[in-house]
N, C-alpha and C positions, 0 to 999 in steps of 0.2 A: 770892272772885269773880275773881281776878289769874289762877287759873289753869282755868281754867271753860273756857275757849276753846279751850285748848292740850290739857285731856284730850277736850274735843270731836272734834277736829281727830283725834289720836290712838284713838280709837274707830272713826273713819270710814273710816281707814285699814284696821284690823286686820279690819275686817268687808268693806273692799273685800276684801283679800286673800283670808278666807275665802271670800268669793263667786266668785272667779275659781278658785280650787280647787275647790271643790264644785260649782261648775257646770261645769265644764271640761267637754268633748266628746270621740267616739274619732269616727274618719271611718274608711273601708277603700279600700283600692283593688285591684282580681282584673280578671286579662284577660278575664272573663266580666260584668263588671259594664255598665253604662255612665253617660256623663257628667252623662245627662238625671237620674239616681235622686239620691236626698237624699245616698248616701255614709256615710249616721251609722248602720247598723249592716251585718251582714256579709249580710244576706239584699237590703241594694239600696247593692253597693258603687261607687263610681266607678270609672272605665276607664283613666283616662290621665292622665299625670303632666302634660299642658297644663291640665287642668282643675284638679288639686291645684293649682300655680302659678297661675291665674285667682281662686281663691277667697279674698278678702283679710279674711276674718275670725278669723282662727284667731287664739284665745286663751291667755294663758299656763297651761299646765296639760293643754292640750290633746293630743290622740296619733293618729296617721295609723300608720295599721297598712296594710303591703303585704301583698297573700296572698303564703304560701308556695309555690314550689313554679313561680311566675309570672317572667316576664320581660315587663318595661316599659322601655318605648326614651324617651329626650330625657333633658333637664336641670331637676332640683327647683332652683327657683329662687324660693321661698317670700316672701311681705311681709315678712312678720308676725315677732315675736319673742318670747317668754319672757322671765320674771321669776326674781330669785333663789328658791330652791326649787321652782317652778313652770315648768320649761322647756315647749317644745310638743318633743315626741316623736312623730322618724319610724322607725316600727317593724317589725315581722313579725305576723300571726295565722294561725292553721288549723298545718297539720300538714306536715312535707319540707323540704326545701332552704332555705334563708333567699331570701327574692324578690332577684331580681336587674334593678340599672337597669345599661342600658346604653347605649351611643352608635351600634353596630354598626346599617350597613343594605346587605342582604342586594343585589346587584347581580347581575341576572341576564340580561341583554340584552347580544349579543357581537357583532360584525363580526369576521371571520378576514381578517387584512392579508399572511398566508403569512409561511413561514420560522415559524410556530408562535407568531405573534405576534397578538394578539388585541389589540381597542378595544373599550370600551364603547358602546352606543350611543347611551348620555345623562351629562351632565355628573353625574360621583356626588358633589361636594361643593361649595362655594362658599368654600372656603377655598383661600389660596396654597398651602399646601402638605400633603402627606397623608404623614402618622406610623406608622397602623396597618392594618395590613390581614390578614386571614386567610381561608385557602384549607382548606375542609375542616375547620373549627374548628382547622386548628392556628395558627400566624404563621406569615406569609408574610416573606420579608425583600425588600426595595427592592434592584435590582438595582444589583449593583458589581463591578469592576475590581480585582484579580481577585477569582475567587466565596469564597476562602478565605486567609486568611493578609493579606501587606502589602505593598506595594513599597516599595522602598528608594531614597534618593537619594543619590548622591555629593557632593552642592554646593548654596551657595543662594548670593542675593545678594537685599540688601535695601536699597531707599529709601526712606526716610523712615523710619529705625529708634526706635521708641520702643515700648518693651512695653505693653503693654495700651490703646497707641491706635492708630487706624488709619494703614497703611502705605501710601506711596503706591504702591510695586510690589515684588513677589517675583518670584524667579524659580527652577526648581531644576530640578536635571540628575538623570536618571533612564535608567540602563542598562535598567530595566524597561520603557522607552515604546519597545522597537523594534521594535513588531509591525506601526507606519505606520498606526493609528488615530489619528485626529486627535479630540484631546478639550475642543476651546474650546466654550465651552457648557455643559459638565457641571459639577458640582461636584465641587473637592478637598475631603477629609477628611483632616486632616495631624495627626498629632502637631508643634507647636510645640514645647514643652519638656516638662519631664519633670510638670508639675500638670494640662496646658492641652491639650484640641483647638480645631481651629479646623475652619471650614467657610468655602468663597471660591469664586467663580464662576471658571474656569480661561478667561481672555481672551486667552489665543493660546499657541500651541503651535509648537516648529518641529522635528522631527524631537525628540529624548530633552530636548526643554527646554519648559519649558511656565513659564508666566506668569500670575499672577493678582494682586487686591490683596484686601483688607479688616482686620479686625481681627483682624490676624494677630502672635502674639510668634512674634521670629526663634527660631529652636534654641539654647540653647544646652548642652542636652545631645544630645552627638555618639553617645552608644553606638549609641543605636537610631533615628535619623530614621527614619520611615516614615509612609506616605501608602495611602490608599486612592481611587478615582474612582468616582463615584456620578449618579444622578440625571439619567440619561442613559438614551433609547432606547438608545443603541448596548450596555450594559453586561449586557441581557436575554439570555440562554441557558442558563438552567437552570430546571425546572419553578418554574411562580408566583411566580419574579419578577418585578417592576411596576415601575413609571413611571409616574406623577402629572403631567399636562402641565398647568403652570400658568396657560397661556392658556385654555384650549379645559375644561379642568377635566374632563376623560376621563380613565380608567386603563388602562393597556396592557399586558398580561398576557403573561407566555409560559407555555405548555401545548400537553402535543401533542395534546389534545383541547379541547373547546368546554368552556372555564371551569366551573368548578359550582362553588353552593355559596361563591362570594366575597363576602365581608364587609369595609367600608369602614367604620371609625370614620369618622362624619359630626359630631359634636358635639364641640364644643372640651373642654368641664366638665360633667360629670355634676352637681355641687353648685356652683353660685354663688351664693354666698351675700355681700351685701354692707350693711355697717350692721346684719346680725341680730345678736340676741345670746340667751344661752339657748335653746341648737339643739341636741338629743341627738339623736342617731344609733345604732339600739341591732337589731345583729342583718340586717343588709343589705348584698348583692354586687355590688360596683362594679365593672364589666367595661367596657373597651374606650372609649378616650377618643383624640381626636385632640389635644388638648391636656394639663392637666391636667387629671387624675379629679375630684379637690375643692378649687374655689378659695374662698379664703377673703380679704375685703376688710373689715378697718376690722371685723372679729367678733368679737367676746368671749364665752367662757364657751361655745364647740361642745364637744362631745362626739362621738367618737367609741367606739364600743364594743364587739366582737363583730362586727366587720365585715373583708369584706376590699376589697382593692382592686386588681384585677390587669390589666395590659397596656394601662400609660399613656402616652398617645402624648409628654408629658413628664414634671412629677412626678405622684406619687401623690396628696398631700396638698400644696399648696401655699398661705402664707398670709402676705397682706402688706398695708399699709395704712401709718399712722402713731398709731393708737391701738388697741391688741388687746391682750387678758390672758384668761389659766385655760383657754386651749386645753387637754383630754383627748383621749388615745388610750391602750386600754386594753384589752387582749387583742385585738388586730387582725393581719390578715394581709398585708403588703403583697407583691409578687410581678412581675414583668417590668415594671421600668419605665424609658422612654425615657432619663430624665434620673433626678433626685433620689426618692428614698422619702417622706422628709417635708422640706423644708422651710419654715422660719419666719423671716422679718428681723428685726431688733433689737427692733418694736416688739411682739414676742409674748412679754410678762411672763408668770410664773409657768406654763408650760406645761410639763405632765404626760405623757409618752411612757412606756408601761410595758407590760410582759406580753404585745409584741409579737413579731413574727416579719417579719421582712423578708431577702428575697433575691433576684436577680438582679436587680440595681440597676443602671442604664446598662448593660445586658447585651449589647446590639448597636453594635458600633463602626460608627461611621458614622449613627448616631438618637440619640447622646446630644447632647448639649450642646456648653458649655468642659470642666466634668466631670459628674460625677453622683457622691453623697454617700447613703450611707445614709440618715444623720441630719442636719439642719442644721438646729440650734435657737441663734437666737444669739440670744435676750430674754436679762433678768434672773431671778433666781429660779428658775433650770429643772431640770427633774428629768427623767433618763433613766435607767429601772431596770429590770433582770431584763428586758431585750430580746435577741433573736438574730436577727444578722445574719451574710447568708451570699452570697460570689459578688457584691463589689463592685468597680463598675469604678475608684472612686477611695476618696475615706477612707470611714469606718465612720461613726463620728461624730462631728460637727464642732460646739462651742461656744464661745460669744464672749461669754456674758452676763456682768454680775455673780453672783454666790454661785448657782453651779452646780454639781449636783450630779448627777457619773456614777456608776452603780453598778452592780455587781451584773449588767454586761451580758455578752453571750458573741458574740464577732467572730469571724470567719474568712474567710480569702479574698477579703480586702480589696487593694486596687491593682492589681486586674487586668489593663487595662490604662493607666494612668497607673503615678508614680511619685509623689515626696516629697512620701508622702500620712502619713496615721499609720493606726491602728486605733482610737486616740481621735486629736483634732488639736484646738488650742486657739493661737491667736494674741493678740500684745495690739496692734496695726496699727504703723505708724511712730510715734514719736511719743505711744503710748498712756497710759492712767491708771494709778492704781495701786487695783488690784480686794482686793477681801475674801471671805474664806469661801468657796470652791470645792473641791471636792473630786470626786477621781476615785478611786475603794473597790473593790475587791473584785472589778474585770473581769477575766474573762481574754479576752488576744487571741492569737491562734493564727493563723500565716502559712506560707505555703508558698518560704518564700528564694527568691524570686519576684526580686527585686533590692535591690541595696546601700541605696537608699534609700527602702524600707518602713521605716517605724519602727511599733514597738505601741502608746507614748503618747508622744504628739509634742507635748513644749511649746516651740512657737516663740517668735520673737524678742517681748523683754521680757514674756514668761508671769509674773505673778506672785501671791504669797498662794494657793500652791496647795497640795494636801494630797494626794502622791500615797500611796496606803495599800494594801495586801493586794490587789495586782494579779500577775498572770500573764501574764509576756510569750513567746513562743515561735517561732521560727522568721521573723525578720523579720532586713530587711539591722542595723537597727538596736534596740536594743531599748526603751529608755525613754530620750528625750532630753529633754534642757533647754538650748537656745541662748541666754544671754541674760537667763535665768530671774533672779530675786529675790523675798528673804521666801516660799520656795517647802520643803518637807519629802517628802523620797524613806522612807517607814518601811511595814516591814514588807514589801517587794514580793518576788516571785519574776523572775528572767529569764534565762533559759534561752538556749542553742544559737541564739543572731541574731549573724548574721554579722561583723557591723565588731566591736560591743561590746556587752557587756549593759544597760551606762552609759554613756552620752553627755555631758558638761558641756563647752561652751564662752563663754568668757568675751570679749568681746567691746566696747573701750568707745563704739563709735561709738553715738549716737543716744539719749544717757541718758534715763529716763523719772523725771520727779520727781524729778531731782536722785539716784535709786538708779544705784548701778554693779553690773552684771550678775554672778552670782556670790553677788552679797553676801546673807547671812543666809539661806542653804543650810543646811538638816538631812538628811543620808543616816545614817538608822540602824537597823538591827538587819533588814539585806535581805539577800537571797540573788543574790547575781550567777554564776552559773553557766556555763562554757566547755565545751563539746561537743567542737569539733573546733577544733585552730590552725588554720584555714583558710587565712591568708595572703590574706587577698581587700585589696587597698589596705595600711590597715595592720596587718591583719592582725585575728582573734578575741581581743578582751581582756573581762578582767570589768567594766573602765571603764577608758576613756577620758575623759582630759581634759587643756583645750590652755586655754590662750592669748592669743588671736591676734594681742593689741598685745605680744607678747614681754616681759611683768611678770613680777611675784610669785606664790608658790604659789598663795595663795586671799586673796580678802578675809578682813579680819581675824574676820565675825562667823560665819561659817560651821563646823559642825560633824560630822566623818563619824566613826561607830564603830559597834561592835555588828556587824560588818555582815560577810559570808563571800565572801569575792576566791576561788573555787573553779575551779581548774583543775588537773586531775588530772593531764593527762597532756602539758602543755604546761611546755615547760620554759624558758621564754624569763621565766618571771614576767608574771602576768596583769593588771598594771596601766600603761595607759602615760602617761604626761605629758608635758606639750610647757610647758615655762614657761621664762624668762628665754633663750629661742633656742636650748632645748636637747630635745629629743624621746628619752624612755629608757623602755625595757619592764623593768619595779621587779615583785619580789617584793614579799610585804604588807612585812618589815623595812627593807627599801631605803623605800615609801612611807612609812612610819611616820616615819623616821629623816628624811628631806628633806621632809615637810610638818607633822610633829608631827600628824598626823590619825591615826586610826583604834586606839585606841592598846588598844582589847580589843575587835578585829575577827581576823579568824581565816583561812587557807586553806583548803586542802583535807584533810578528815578522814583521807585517805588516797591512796596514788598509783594508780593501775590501770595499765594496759599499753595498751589500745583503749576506745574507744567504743563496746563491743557491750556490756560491763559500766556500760552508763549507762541507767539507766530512766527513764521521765517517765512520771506521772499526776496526771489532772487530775481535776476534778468539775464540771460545767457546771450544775448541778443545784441545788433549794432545799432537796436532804434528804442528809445523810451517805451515802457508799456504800463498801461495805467491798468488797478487791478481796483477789483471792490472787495469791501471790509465789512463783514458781520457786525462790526461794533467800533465804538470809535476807539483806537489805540495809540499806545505813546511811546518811542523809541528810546535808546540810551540814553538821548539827548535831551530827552524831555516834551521833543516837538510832536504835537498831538496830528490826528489822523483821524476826522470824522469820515469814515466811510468808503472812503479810499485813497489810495495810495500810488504816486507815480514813481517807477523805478528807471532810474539811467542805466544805459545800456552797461552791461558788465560790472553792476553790483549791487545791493542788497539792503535788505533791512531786517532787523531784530524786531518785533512789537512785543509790546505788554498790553492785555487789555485795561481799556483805561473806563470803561462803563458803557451805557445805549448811546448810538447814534445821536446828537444833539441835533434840535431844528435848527436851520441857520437858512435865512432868506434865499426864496429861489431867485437865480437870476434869470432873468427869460431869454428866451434864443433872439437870434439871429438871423433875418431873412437876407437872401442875396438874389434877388432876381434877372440878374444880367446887366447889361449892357443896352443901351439906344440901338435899335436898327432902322435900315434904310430899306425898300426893294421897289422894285419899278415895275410896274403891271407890264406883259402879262405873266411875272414871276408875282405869285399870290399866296404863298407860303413862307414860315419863320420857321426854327424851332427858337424856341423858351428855355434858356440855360440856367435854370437855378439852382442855389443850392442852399443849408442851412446848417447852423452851430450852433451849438451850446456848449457854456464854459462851464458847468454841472452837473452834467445829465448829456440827452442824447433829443435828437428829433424823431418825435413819433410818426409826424401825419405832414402833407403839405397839401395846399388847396392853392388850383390860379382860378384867379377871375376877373372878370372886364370891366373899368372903372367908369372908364369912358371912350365914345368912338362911333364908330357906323356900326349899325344894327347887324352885319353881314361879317359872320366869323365863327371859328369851329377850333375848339382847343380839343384834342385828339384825346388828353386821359388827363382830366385838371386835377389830378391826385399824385403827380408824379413830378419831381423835381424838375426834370428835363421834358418836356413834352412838346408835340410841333403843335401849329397856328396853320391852320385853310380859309380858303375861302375868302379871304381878304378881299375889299375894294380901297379905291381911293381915298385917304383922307387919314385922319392920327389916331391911333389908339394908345392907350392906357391899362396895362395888366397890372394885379397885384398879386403878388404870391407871399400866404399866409404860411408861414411855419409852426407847429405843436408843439412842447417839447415833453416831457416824459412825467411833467406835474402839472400838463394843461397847459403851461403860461404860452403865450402867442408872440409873436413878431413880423413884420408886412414891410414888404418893402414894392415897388414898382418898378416899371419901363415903359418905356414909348415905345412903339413902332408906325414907322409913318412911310404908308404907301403910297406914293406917285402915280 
């Protein structure tokens, strides 16, 4: 009887659940419908996304289906939530393009103020300030100073110097400001330092020096100060670009004709979503947001899926609160966005980013932000896999969680315009804990030596318990860094032609974490560090680098490097340099071996060459093997040679050296496969002939069937084609052969019966 209540209780449950399933609802919504109809099936759909938002009954289990093919303006901003198994789904039905919400409203009423400068006639938005706009379906850009490129300044002066708080005044001299436009009013867009923009109201000007304050870090990279002036009537002189006047809430155009066709992002968020939880998103086109596209507050368990997201007046996906877990995005598009791709703050545990595609990220200087980041998942538990990013203005992607997991992702053209960004980047703050189980696998990032400090995977200061593994690094100032790192393992990576070093370590004792000293319990083993060109940039193209910088001892005592290939062919200075007890030396591997006891069956280079035009690089971005051909036969770090071609596994690469011509090596001949035995019964007097053919060196050029043996009475349709049908058949057994070619002549034959009844 004790437990009578408890399996009661339990029953009532299992049969609510069923019932919320089984009964669950589809609603539709078509630019043809309207608001008044029931919505519950496609012949009387709703109209408008205020009415989906109005309607507070939606069920867990339930599915709102957009027509295809439609475009719906505002923001879903739904009650209601979903249960585990049981989410409500906002979807697609009917047939063409996946429905598209958007924010965009169409602005067609103009004043001409001359000089080619147009005003709207009514205020287009009720917000301070306006992010997106397009002329003609393409983007329009916000008119700036000048229309291309950057101005540069000679000098600043700063009061009240504290980085990342507000300043009481800047000031800075610019040879660029001597055209006698006075620009107090506008807004500066300044590169601060080399991670950081800033954006500040320019409060007086006097001839090449202008003045502003706010939350500005002084410079303290000199290379490239530069500034752009924005957001100003005066900056208008090229077709459609605008100004947003933030009093009067009008947009100002210039065109040498009467405007058409402008489009104002009016809505901050396409998706606000706050307190839901079990919200799939499955198959639907986010367009055109003055804010961010998808905000997400205090949600758990969204989904994202089959969607894209493009031309966000900030991020694409943005999600913040103090309690969030099981965020998915999962085959999604993200594409022009102000600021960040996806961001999530610390409190979005377990969140899934996968089978993505994201690029031009912070694309327009002067609309982004501080920066804009691919990726920025900084929960616990996070998984980022088999995504491609492309055309980012700062790092790729960026995590801070516990036991994270990068993998399997493809970067390029990362730090666009910022600097000491990575292509993965991971910090542990001032002061941090000591993290577990993280792992970065199987990425490759690929950069265009864009400047010294790009790095490919960036693990900043006190980085630790990390697992870097089967990564490809290529063309970055730096290549795989560890400042500071502990209880951290470099195995199995490739790094290629990045300029300072392939390897990065510095040791560091200020600021210990947990009583570790930085350095310590290091494994570098069985990688490939690979030198392209001595470049001499600083100090110079090494296979690693490592320093330091309280002027100690080699390495802490628990750290271990070997296996691993110091490869510089053509550099002869010895590719490794060290900087310990105040003394800085470029070491062949025997010089290193000998002064750190490290590396003790590690290896150079297989052999010397003359240039770098005898140096290949390929890669595989890909989830499936790709077999490539070779000019020549070549030989890897390894020493294993390569007549002629070469197969790459998905998600990583290879280094070649050329190693001489092509060598003959026996052809092996193909493979014929001519099917299987058939059967058929008159008066069915037809087959097809399934063949097919292989070679394990080469490729099939030609196939030929022919009739070995059988009745006189028979029609192969095209005996030149693998697959071909049989007519005409009578009674009694045949015998086909099907000859295979392969690409050196050699042959192979194989047969089949067929035996008509």
């Amino acid at each position: 009887m004790l437990m009578k209540k408890p399996m009661q209780t339990m029953l009532v449950f299992i049969l609510l659940v069923f019932s919320l399933t089984v009964n669950a609802n589809n609603y539709y919504l078509s630019n043809s419908g309207n608001d008044s109809n029931t919505g519950t099936n496609p012949s009387s759909p709703w109209q408008t996304i205020n009415k989906l938002n109005s309607f507070k009954n939606f069920l867990p289990g339930d599915n709102i289906y957009f027509n295809k093919g439609d475009i719906f303006w505002g923001n879903i901003a739904i009650s209601n939530s979903g249960t585990p198994g049981n989410p409500i789904t906002i979807g697609a039905y009917g047939a063409g393009a996946n429905p598209v919400i958007t924010g965009f409203t169409t602005i067609s009423e103009w004043t001409n103020q001359g000089n080619n400068i147009w005003i709207s006639n009514n205020p287009v938005s009720t917000t301070s300030r306006l992010n997106m706009v397009f002329a003609n379906g393409n983007y329009a850009p916000m008119g700036r100073f000048p229309n291309t490129g950057w101005l540069t300044y000679q000098s600043e002066s700063v009061t009240g110097n504290n980085e990342d708080q507000q300043v009481d005044s800047v000031t800075i001299v610019s040879n660029d400001l001597a055209n006698g436009t006075n620009w107090t009013g506008a807004e500066i867009f300044i590169y601060g330092n080399p991670y950081a923009f800033d954006k500040c109201m320019i409060l007086s000007q006097s001839g090449n020096t202008i003045g502003f304050k706010g939350n500005y870090k002084p410079v303290y990279d000199t290379k490239n100060p530069r500034f752009i002036i924005q957001n100003d009537l005066k900056t208008l002189d090229s077709q459609n670009e605008w100004y947003y006047n933030p009093s009067t809430k009008k947009l100002q155009i210039y065109s040498v004709n009467n405007p058409s066709n402008i489009q104002v992002a009016t809505v901050d968020n396409l998706v606000n979503l706050a307190g839901n939880n079990y919200i799939t998103f499955d198959g639907i086109s986010f367009i055109g947001s003055n804010g961010n596209l998808i905000q997400l507050n205090n949600s758990s368990y969204i989904t994202f899926k089959n969607c894209s997201a493009d031309y966000s007046g900030l991020d694409a996906i943005n999600g913040v609160g103090s309690s969030s877990s099981g965020l998915l995005i999962d085959n999604c598009v993200i594409n022009h966005t102000n600021n960040y791709g996806i961001k999530t703050n610390a409190s979005y545990n377990y969140a899934v980013i996968q089978n993505s595609t994201l690029k031009n990220i912070g694309w327009v200087p002067g609309m982004t932000g501080i920066n804009a980041m691919g990726i920025d998942a900084q929960g616990a538990n996070t998984l980022v896999t088999y995504n491609r990013l492309d055309s980012l203005c700062y790092v790729g992607i960026q995590f801070l969680g516990d036991k994270t997991t990068v993998s399997n992702n493809y970067i390029t053209n990362f730090n666009v315009f910022l600097t000491d960004g990575g292509g993965i980047y991971t910090w542990n703050g001032w002061g941090g804990v000591v993290k577990s189980n993280i792992k970065i696998l199987n990425n490759i990032v690929i950069n265009q030596h864009t400047h010294v400090e790009d790095i490919g995977i960036y693990l900043d200061d006190w980085s630790n318990n990390i697992e870097v593994n089967g990564n490809t690094v290529k063309g970055c100032g730096w290549g795989i860094s560890g400042g500071n790192v502990f209880d951290t393992k470099y195995l199995n990576n490739t790094s290629f032609d990045n300029d300072m070093a392939q390897l990065f370590l510095l040791r560091n004792p200020t600021q210990p974490v947990a009583g570790k000293t930085s350095l310590d319990n290091i494994t570098v083993q069985n990688n490939i560090f690979f030198v392209k060109l001595p470049v001499n940039r600083g100090v110079g193209s090494h296979s690693m680098f490592i320093s330091d910088a309280s002027n100690g001892s080699v390495l802490p005592t628990h750290s271990s490097f070997d296996s691993n290939y110091y490869v510089s062919p053509i550099y002869t200075k010895g590719s490794i340099y060290s900087y310990f007890n105040s003394v800085g030396a470029d070491r062949y591997l025997s010089s290193w071996q000998s002064y750190s006891g490290q590396d003790v069956h590690s290896h150079e280079a297989p052999r010397v060459i003359p240039d770098s035009s005898n140096i290949l690089f390929e890669y595989n971005p890909t989830t499936s093997p790709i077999t490539i051909a070779l000019p020549f036969n070549y030989m890897d770090a390894r020493g294993v040679t390569y007549n002629g071609t070469i197969t790459i596994q998905p998600y990583s690469s290879a280094v070649l050296v050329k190693n001489g011509p092509i060598t003959n090596v026996p052809n092996i001949p193909p493979v014929s496969h001519a099917g299987s035995s058939q059967f058929v019964t008159l008066p069915t007097n037809s087959v097809t002939l399934a063949g097919s053919g292989s070679d394990a060196d080469g490729t099939i050029s030609s196939y030929q069937w022919t009739k070995i043996s059988g009745p006189s009475s028979f029609n192969i349709v095209n005996p030149s084609l693998a697959i071909t049908d049989l007519s005409a058949l009578v009674a009694g057994v045949y015998q086909f052969a099907l000859m295979v070619t392969d690409n050196i002549g050699a042959t192979g034959k194989d047969t089949v019966t067929i035996t008509v009844k």
